[in-house]
C-alpha positions as CSV (number, residue, x, y, z in Angstrom):
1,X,-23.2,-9.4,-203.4
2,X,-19.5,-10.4,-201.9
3,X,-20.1,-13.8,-200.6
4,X,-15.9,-13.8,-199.3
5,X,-17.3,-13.7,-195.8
6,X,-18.8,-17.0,-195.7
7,X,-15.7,-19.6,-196.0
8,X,-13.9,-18.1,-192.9
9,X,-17.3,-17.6,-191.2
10,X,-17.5,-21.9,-192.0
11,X,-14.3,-22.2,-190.3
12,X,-14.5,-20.3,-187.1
13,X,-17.9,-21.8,-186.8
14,X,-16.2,-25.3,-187.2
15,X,-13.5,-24.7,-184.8
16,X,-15.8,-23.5,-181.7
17,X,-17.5,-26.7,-182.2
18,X,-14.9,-28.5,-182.1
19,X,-13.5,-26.5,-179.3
20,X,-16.8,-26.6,-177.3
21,X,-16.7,-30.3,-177.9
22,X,-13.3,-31.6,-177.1
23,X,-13.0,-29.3,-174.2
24,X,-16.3,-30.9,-173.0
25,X,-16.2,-34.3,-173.7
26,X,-14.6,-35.3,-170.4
27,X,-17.9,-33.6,-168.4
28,X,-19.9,-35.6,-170.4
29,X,-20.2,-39.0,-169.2
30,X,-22.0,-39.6,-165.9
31,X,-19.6,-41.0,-164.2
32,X,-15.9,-40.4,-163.6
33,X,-13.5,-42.1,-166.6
34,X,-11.0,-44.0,-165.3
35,X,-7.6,-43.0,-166.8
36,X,-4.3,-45.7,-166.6
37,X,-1.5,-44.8,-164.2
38,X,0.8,-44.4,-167.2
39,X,-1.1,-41.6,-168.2
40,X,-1.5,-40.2,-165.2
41,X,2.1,-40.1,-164.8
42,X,2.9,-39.0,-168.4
43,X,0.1,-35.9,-167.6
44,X,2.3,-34.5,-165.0
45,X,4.9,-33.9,-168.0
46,X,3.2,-32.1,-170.1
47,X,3.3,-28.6,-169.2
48,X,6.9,-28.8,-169.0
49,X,6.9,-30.5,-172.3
50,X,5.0,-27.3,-173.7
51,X,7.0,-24.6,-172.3
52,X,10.6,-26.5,-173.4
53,X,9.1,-27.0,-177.3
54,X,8.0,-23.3,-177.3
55,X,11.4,-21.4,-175.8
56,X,14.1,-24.1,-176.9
57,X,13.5,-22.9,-180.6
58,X,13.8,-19.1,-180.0
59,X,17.3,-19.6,-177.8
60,X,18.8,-22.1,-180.2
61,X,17.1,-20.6,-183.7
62,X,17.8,-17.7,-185.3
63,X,15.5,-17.0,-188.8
64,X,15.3,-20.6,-188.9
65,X,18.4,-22.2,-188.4
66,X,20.6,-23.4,-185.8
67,X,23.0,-20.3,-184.2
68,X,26.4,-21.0,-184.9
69,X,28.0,-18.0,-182.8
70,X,28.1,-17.7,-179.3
71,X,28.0,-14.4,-180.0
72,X,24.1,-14.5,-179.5
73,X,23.0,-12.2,-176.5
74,X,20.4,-15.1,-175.7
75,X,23.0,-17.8,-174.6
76,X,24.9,-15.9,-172.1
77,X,21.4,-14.7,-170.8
78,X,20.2,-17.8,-170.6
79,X,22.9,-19.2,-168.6
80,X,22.5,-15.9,-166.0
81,X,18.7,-16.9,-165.4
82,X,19.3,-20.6,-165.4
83,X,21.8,-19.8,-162.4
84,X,19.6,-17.2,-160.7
85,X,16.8,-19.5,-160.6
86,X,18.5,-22.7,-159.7
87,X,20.0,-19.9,-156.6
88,X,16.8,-18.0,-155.8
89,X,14.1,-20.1,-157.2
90,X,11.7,-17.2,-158.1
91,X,10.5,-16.7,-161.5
92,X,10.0,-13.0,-161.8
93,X,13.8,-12.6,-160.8
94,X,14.8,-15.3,-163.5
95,X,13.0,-12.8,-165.7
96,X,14.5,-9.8,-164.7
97,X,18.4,-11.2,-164.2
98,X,18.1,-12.8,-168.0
99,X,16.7,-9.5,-169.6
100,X,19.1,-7.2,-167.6
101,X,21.5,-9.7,-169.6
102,X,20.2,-9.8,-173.3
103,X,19.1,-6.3,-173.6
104,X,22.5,-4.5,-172.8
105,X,24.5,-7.1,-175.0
106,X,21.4,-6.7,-178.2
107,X,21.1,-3.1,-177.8
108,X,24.4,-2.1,-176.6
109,X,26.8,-4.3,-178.8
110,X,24.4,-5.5,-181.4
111,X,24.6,-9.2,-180.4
């Protein structure tokens, strides 16, 4: 019989416990846990700290490296969304402004 099943069945296993557990483990306790104010603080970050580590590689990296033309249909779309929002302050327009930008300058000239 083909056992192959079992390791990756271990390690899914594993990580919903460990899931279940972390996500839990601030329900736990009885009573509320008292966090300090410079955590509190450096909470509020986070989310922004997410979203700049997951986007600031694919408009500065290309197949691993740093882009060294500014021939790159992300930069000048990232600039024309960057001023949209910072004009408008609405994210679906930001999203439409930036890809009205890249796609005509990646499909169109092959940027």
């Amino acid at each position: 019989m083909n056992w192959s099943w079992v390791e990756p069945a271990i390690a899914i296993l594993g990580l919903a416990v460990i899931t279940v557990v972390s996500r839990s483990f601030f329900m736990i306790p009885e009573r509320e846990m008292s966090m300090p104010s410079w955590l509190k603080r450096g909470l509020k970050y986070a989310p922004l700290a997410a979203l700049t580590a997951v986007i600031a590689p694919e408009i500065l990296m290309s197949q691993g490296q740093l882009i060294n033309t500014f021939q790159d249909a992300r930069l000048p779309a990232v600039v024309c969304a960057t001023g949209y929002y910072f004009w408008r302050r609405g994210i679906l327009g930001t999203i439409v402004v930036g890809m009205a930008v890249y796609l005509p300058l990646h499909i169109g000239w092959g940027w």
